[in-house]
N, C-alpha and C positions, 0 to 999 in steps of 0.2 A: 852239262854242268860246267860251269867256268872254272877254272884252272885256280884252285887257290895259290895262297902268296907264298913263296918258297923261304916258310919259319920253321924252327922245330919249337911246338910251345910246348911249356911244360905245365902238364895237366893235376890236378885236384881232381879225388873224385867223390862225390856227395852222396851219399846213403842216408834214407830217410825213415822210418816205420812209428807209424802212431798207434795208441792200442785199440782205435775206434775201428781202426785198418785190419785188425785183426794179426791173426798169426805171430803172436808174441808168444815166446818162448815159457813153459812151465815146467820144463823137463829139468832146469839146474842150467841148461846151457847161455852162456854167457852175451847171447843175440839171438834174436829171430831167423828163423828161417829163413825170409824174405829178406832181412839185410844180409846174407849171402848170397842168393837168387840174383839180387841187384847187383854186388861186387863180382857174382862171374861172370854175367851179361855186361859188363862196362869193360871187365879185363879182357875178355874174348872182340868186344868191337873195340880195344885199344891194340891189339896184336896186331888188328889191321889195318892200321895209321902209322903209316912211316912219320907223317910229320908231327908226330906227337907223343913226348915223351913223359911215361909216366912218374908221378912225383911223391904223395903224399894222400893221403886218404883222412877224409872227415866224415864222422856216420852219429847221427843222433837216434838212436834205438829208442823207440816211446815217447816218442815227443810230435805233438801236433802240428798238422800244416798248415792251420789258421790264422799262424803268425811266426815271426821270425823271431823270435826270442830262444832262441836254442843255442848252446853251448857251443858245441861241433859248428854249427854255421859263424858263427861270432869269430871261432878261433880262423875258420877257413879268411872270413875279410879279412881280418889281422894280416892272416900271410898275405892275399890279394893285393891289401896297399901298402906292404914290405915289401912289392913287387916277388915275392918268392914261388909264385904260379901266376901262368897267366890266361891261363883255361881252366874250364868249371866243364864236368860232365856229370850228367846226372840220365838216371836210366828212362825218366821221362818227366814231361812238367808238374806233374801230380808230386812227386819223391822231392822238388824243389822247396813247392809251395801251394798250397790250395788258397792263398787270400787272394783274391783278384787286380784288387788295385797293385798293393805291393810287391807282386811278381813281375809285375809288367814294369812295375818302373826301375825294378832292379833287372829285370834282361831288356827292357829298351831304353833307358839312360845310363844307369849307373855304371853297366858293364861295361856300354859302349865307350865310355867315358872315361874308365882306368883302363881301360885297353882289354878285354877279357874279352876272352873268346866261350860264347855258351852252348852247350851242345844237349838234346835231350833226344837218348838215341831211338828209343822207341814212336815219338811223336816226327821224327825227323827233321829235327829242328837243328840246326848248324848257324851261328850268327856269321859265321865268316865266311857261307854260302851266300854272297851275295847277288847270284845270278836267279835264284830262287824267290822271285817277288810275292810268291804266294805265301813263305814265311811270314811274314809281318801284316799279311792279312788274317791269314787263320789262328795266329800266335792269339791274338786277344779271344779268338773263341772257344780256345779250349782252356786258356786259363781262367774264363765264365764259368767253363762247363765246371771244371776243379773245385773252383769259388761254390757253388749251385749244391755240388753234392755235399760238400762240408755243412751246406746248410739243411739239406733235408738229414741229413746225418744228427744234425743237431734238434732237430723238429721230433725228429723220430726217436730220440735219448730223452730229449724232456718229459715227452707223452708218457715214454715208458716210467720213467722214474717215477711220474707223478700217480700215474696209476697205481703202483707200487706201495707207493705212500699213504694214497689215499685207503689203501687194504691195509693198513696197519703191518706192511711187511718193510723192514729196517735196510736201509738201501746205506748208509752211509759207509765210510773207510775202516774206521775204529767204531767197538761197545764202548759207550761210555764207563765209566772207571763206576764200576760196581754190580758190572754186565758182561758176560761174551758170547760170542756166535752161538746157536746151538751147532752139538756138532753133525745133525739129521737136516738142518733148515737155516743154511748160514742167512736166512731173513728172518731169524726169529731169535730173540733175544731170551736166556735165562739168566737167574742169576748163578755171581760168583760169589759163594758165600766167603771165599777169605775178604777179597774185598768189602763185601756186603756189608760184615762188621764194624767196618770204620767207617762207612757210611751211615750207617744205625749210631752208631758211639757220639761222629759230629751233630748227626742232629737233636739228640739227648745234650749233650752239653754244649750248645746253644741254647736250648730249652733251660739249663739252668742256670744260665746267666752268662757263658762264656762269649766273649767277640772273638771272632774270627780269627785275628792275629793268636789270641792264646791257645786258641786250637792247635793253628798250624804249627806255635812253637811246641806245643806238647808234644802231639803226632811226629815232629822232628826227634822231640827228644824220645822218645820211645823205638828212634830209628826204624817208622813204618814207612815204607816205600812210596815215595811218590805218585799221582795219578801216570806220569812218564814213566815214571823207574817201573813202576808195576808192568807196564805195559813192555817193559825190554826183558822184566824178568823173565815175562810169561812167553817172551821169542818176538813180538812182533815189533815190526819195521816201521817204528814211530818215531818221526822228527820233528822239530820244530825251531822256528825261528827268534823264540824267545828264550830259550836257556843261557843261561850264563857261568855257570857254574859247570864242573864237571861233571859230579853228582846232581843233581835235580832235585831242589826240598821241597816240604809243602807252603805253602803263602798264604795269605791270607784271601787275595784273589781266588785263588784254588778251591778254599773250603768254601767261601760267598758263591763260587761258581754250580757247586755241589746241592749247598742251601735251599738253592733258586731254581734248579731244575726238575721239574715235573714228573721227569722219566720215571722218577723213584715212590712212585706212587702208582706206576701201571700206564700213563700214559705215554704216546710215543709222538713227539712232536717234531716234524720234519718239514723242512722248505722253507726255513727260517729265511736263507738270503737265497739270489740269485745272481746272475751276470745277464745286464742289458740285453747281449744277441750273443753268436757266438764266436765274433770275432774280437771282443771285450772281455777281457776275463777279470777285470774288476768287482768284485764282490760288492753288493748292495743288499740293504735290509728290506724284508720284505713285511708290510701291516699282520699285524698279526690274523686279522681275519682271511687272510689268504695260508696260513698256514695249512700242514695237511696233521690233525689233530686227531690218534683216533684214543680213545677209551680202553681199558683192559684190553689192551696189547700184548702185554708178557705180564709176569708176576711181580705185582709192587714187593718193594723194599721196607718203605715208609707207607704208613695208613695217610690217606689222603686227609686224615683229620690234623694229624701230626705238622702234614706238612703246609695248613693251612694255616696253624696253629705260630710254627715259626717261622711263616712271612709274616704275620702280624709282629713278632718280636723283631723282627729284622726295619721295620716298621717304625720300631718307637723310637723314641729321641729318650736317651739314657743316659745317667752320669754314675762314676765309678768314685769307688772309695782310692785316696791318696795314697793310702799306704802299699796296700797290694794287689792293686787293678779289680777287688772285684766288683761286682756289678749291687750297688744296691737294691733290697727285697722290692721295692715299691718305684725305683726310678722307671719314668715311660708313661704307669700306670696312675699316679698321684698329680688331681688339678687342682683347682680353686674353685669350688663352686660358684661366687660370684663371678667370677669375670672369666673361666675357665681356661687361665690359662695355668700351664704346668708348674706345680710347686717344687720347689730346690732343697736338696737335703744339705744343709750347712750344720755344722759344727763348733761347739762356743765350750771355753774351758774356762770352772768356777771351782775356786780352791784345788785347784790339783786334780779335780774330777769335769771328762768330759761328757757333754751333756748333745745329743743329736735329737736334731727336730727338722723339720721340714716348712717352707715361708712361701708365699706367694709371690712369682717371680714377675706379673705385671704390676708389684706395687713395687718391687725392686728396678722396675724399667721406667716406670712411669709414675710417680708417688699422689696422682691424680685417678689414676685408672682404676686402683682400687684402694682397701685400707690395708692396712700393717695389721697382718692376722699370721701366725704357727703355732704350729701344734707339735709337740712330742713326739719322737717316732717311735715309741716302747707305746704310748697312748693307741697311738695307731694300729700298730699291732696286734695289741690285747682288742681293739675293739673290731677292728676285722677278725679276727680268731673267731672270736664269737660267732659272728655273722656268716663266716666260710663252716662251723662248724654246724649251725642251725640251718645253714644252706643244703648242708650233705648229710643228714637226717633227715630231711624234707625230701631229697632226691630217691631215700632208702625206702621210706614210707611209700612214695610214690612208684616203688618199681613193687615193693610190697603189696600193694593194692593191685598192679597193673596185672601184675604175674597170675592173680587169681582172674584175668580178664584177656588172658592173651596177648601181651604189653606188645608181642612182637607185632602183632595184626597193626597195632595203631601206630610202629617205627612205619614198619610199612604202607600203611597211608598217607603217614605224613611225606614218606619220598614220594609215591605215586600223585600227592597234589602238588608237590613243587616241581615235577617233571612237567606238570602239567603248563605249572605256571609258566615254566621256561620256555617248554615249546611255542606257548603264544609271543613271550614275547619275541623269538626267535623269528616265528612269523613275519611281528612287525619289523625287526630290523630289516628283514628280505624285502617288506612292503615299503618302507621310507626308501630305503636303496635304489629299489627299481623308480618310485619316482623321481627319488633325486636323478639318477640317468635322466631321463626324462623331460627334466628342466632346460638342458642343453636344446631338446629338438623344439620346447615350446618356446625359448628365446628366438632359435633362426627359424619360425613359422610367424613369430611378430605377435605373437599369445600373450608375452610378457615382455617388461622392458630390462633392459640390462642391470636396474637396481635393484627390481622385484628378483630378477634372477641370482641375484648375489642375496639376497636378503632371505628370499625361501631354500637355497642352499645350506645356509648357515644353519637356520631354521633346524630344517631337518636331520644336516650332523649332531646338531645337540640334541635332538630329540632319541639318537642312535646312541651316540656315547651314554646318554643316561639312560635308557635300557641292555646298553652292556655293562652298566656299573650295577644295577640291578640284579642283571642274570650272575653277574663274579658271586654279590650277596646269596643269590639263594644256592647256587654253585660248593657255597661256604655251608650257608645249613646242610644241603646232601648229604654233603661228605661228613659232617659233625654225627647225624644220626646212621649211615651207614657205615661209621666206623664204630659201633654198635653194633649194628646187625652180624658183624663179621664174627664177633664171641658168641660163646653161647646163653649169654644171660639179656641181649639188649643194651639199649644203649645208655638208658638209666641205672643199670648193675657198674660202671664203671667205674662209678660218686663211691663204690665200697671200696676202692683201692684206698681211700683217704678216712674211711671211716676209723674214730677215733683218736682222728690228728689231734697231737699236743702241738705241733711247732709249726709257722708258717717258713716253706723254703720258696724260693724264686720260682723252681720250678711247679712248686703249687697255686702258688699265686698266676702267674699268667695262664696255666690250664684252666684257670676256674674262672678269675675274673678280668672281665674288660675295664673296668674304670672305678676309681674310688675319690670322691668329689669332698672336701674339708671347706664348710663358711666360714663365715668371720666369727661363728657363735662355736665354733668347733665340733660340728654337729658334723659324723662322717656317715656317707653314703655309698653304698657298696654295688656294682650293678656287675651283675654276674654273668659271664659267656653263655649262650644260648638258651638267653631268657626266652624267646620264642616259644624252643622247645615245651619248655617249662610252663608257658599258659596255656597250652595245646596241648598238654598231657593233662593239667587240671580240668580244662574244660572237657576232655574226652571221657576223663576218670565221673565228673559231673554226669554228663550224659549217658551213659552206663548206670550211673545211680540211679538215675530217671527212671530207666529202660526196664532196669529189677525192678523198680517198687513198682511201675505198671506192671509186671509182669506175678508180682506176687497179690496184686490187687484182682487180676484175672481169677488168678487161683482163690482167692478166699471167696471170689463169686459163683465159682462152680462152671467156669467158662473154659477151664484150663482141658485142651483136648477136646473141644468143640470147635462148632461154627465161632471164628471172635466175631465181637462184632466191626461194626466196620470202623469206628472211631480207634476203636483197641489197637485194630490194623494197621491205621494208618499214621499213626503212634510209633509203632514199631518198628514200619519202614523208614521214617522217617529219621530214624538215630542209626538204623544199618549201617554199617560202612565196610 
């Protein structure tokens, strides 16, 4: 070995542990294991270097070697080019760094360069060994190999993760705020009913007209603990880089956050973003068909009908009363039947009494598009009343009748044929996808030309978007008749919570009705939420009617408990379901 230069440098020494690395402490102690291990192996091979005197110590406990963005390393350059050390030891090149590129060009330029001396005692690496030419050969191959394992490290976390996910098993840091760990299966999610309650509470009054902000100031004013504050109450180590405030209130962001999440319905939706590789830790959104989505995962909060319910309110385009924000009965919900665009509730004062009605807002934009037509909003009212109230008699009658017929048999059919329908088209999304793939290799085969290739691409995305807009719809019915199923009378028995309404509230109106359309003759039209349902229950109630009179026709023939015959039979089968 050649004679090094006769300095005394004064050393730094670098302590490193990630938690991918393992052995992080859980006992209360204040470092890992291993960043001891490493501080007594640097101090025992510092005892035996006279020419190197110990100085100062930087250790980044939990933090990864995929990149150099760490505290403790940031603070040690700081000293490096205050010239306040001018050796770096570290117990081997793995504790420095596992990125490949940027290990190497901070131990073969940068150091060299501010004068440091770099030592990794385990690897035998000495920069100021200069008589060791085999340093600077093998130096790049083990900061490969470093590089190489961070990535099967990373290969080997995703897999798992994803696995994970795709079981319906909850992999993320924090429960979302109306949820915590189980304490049997910290991957399984139950509810927290303190929380739970205000989650139930937002999404009722939103349902009855409230926006978001007057939520959040209520929930303030009732001094209920923020999605954060909650989380510090209950003990855990939640921070974030958006608070401002000492205390943490609720926002309006917060409760829309709330609104729009699925979780609260049973579903567990994970993998929303990811990072490029893993040398990137940039966060990217990922298409929502790659998420990992599973079904009755933990126990909903909200009935998925609820919550189907108030993304359509969240949906509408709504205008509020001046005086005191609230939300009027029909704003969102009230158009123009000629020209279908939304009518505006304005306000006109005659003799001292004010008088509210409602006008067509494309003849307020455009005095050509339509005519100068409104109508009364007490008119309105009375005459929807009516109609919501002859609606919810009809619904009663109907469960009336069904109930003598096993109404639940035919809830349950109706989901069994929209499963059905969804799995097809489910199918074909998977069938256009694989062709679209597809399209790439019959372009570079010369099958197609690059216009055709761009043209049957498009093709086929729209043909996918409009059977995922499709499947959301029938996605929508499911959940409207299976929030039914889940009581015990069906999904028709619900129409009795209303039965004998005198007064339309906000919250009645958007449960029951999609759209209420006003001409120019003032003729109003009322189209009510899950009309579907509703000609599928008449039509099944019809077919049943059928099914008795053949079947009381058998009987007054003397056939009943014999051979039928074969038309009677096949009669029969044919309204089975």
């Amino acid at each position: 070995m050649q004679k090094l230069n006769d300095k005394l440098y004064r050393a730094a020494i670098y302590l490193r542990l990630s938690q991918e690395d393992g052995d992080i402490s859980v006992s209360g102690k204040n470092e890992s294991n291993s960043i001891s291990t490493q501080r007594d192996l640097i101090h025992a091979y510092l005892q035996k270097q006279p020419d190197i005197m110990y100085v100062t110590e930087f250790c980044d406990d939990g933090y990864t070697g995929t990149n150099f963005d760490r505290p403790d390393f940031e603070k040690m350059m700081t000293a490096v080019r205050e010239k306040k050390v001018d050796c770096i030891v570290v117990k081997d090149l793995s504790r420095f760094g596992r990125d490949y590129i940027e290990a190497g060009k901070y131990i073969q330029k940068i150091f060299p360069m501010l004068g440091i001396r770099f030592i990794a005692i385990n690897d035998g690496y000495d920069s100021a060994d200069t008589g060791n030419q085999t340093n600077d050969f093998v130096l790049p191959f083990k900061n490969l190999i470093n590089d190489s394992y961070c990535r099967d490290i990373s290969i080997k976390s995703r897999t798992n993760l994803e696995v994970k996910r795709r079981n319906g098993e909850f992999v993320n840091n924090f429960a979302v705020y109306g949820y915590m760990r189980s304490p049997d299966d910290k991957h399984k999610l139950i509810v927290d009913e303190e929380a739970a309650v205000v989650v139930r509470n937002i999404f009722n009054w939103k349902q009855d007209g409230w926006n978001a902000l007057q939520i959040a100031n209520h929930l303030n004013k009732l001094h209920v603990p923020s999605p954060m504050e909650y989380k510090r109450k209950c003990g855990q180590n939640y921070r974030t880089g958006f608070k401002t405030k000492t205390t943490a209130q609720w926002s309006a962001v917060a409760v829309l956050r709330i609104l729009k999440n699925a979780v609260y319905t049973g579903v567990l939706e994970q993998g929303k973003t990811t990072t490029p590789n893993y040398k990137v830790k940039m966060r990217v959104y990922k298409d929502e068909s790659k998420w990992a989505r599973v079904e009755n995962a933990h126990e909903a909060i909200i009935t998925p009908a609820q919550f189907e319910l108030v993304q359509q309110v969240l949906g509408m385009d709504t205008c509020r009363a001046e005086s005191n924000d609230e939300i009027y009965p029909f704003s969102g919900l009230i158009y123009c039947a000629d020209c279908q665009n939304p009518m505006l509730h304005r306000t006109a004062t005659t003799s001292g009494k004010k008088y509210h009605y409602y006008v067509c807002s494309g003849n307020k934009r455009d005095k050509n598009s339509c005519t100068t037509h409104n109508i009364r909003c007490d008119l309105v009212e009375s005459v929807v009343l009516a109609t919501v109230q002859a609606h919810i008699n009809l619904a009663i009658d109907i469960d009336d009748a069904m109930s003598q017929m096993e109404a639940l048999d035919w809830e349950q059919r109706e989901v069994r044929k929209i499963n059905a329908q969804i799995s097809a088209m489910e199918l074909d999304v998977e069938k256009y996808s694989r062709i679209k793939l597809e399209l790439y290799e019959d372009l570079k085969g010369g099958l197609i030309s690059k216009e055709e290739y761009h043209s049957f691409k498009e093709d086929y995305y729209l043909r996918i978007q409009s059977i995922k807009q499709q499947v959301s719809h029938l996605v929508s019915q499911r959940n409207a008749i299976e929030g039914g199923l889940t009581s015990a009378q069906g999904w028709f028995a619900q129409f009795r919570q209303y039965e004998n309404i005198e007064k339309l509230t906000r919250n009645t109106i958007v449960s029951l009705i999609e759209r209420v359309e006003v001409d120019d003759n003032k003729d109003i039209n009322v189209k009510f939420r899950h009309a579907d349902q509703f000609a599928a229950a008449l039509e099944y109630l019809e077919l049943q009617k059928q099914r008795q009179s053949k079947i009381i026709t058998i009987k007054e023939a003397g056939w009943y408990g014999k051979n039928i015959p074969q038309t009677a039979n096949s009669v029969a089968q044919s309204v089975s379901y």
